[in-house]
SEKOLTI-376851 format. One record per residue (C-alpha): y, x, z; residue number from 1. Coordinates in steps of 0.05 Angstrom, whole numbers. Example, Ala and Ser with C-alpha at 12.3 -4.5 7.8 and 13.67 -1.06 7.14 Angstrom:
! residues 2
{{-90; 246; 156}; 1},
{{-21; 273; 143}; 2},
//
This chain:
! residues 176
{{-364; -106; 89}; 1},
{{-285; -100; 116}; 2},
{{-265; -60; 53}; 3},
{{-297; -113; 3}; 4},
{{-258; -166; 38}; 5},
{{-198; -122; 36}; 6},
{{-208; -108; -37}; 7},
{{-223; -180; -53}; 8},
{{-148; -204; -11}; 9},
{{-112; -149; -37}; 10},
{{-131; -170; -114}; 11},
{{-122; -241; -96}; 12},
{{-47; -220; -55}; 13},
{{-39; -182; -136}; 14},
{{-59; -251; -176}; 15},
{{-12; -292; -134}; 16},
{{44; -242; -146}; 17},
{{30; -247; -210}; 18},
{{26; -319; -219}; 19},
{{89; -321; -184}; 20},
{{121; -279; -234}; 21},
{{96; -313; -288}; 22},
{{120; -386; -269}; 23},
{{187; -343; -257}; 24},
{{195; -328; -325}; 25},
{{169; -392; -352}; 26},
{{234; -427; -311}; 27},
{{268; -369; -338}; 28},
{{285; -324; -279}; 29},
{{286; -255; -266}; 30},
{{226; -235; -220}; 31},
{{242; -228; -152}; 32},
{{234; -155; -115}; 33},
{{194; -186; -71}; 34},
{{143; -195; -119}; 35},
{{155; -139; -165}; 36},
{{146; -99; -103}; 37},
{{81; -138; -86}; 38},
{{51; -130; -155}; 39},
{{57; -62; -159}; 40},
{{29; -49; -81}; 41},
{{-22; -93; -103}; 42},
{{-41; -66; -164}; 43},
{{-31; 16; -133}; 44},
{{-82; -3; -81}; 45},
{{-129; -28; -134}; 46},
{{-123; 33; -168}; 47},
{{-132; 72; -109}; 48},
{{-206; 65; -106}; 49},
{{-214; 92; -180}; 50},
{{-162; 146; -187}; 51},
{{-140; 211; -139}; 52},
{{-89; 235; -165}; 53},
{{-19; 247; -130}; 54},
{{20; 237; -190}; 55},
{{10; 163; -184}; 56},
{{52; 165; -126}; 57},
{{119; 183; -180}; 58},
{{126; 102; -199}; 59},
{{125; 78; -121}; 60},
{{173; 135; -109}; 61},
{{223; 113; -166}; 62},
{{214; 47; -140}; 63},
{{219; 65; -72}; 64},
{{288; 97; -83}; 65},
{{311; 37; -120}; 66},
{{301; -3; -75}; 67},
{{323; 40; -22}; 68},
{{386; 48; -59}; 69},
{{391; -26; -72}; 70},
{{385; -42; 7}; 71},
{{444; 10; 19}; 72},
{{488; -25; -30}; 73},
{{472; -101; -9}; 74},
{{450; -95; 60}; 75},
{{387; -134; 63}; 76},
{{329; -119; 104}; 77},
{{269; -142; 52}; 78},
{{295; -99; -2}; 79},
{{284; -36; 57}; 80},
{{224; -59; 76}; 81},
{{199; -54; 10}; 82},
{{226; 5; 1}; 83},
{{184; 35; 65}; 84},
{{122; -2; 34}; 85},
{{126; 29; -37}; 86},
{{143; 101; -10}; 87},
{{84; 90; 37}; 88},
{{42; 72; -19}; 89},
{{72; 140; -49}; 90},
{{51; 175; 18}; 91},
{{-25; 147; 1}; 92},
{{-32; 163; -65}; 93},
{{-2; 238; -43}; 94},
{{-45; 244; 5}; 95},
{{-107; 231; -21}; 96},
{{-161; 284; -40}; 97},
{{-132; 328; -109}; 98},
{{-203; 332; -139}; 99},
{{-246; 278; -176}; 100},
{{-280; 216; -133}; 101},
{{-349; 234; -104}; 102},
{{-327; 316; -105}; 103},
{{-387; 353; -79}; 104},
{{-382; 375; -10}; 105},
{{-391; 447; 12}; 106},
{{-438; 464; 75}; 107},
{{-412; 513; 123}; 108},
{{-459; 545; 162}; 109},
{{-454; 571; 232}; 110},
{{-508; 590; 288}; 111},
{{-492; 528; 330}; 112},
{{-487; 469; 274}; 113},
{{-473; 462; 201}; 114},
{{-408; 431; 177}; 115},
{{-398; 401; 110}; 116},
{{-320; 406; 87}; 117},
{{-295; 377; 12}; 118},
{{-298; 431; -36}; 119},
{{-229; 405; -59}; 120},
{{-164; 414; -11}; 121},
{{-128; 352; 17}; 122},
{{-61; 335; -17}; 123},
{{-2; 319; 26}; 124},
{{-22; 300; 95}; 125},
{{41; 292; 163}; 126},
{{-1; 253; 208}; 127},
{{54; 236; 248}; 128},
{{92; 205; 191}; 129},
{{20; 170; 175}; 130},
{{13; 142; 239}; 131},
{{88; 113; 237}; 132},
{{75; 82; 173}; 133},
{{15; 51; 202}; 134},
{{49; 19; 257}; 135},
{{103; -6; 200}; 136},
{{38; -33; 174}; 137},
{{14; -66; 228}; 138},
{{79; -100; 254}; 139},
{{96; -122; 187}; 140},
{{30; -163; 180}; 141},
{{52; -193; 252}; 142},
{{114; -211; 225}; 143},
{{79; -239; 168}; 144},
{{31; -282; 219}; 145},
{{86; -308; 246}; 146},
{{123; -341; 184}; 147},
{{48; -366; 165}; 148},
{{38; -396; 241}; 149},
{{106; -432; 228}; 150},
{{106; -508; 231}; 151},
{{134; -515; 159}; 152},
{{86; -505; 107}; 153},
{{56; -434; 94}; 154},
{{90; -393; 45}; 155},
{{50; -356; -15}; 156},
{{95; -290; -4}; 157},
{{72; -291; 72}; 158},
{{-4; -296; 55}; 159},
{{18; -230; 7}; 160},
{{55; -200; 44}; 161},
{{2; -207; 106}; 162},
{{-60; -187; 57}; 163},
{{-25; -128; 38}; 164},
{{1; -103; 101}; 165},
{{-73; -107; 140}; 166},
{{-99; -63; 81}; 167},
{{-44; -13; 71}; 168},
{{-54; -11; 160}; 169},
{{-126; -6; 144}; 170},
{{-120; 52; 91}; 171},
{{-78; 88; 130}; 172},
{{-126; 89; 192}; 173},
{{-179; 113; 146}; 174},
{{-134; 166; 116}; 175},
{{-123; 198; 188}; 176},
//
């Protein structure tokens, strides 16, 4: 029941970023990172449920290293944090299984209980770096609380940005 809700927040977190883009460019206005960034987390999660395969990590990394490089040169904190969020996304897609969804599993016997491993290897997996970006995760969607619980009015990009953080914390928790 959590991961449909997750699912349905994270594709309604992608539709506002894209909306937001959208009435960008009909005012004429180059789309912010922020919701670039939240687009493509958005739609990489999405995709996440229908594809293993560590190469879709290479567009979060290129991103990633734009915007890491971008943060360097103008010294803002979003542009880093969305740099950590779309190289975490890169860490996901890495580390997920290398073979086809619903592999069969393999049954290793022994004497005292059987154990049933994937038949396919893991890709990429530092748990410690996992559990770090977890945190990240977890504090960002705090963070993101807080501007919501704010006595101005709630801001869409803190609604995304909160959606997206509990379900990249969520699918990190279940990757470890």
């Amino acid at each position: 029941m959590f991961e449909q809700v997750m699912t349905g927040a994270v594709v309604l977190a992608t539709a506002a970023a894209t909306a937001r883009i959208c009435i960008g460019r009909r005012d004429r206005r180059l789309p912010a990172h922020v919701d670039l960034a939240h687009l493509l987390m958005g739609v990489g999660m999405v995709v996440m449920h229908w594809a293993s395969s560590p190469v879709l990590a290479v567009p979060f990394v290129v991103f990633g290293c734009g915007l890491g490089l971008r943060a360097a040169k103008l010294r803002t904190g979003s542009h880093l944090h969305h740099a950590i969020g779309s190289l975490a996304m890169a860490y996901m897609f890495a580390g997920q299984q290398t073979g086809a969804a619903g592999a069969p599993l393999v049954a290793v016997g022994h004497h005292h209980a059987p154990v049933t491993v994937a038949a396919t290897g893991p890709g990429l997996a530092l748990p410690l770096l996992g559990w770090t970006l977890m945190s990240y995760c977890v504090l960002s969607a705090g963070f993101a609380a807080a501007d919501l619980a704010r006595t101005p009015p709630p801001r869409l990009r803190s609604l995304v940005e909160l959606a997206l953080s509990i379900a990249m914390a969520h699918m990190f928790l279940v990757m470890l």
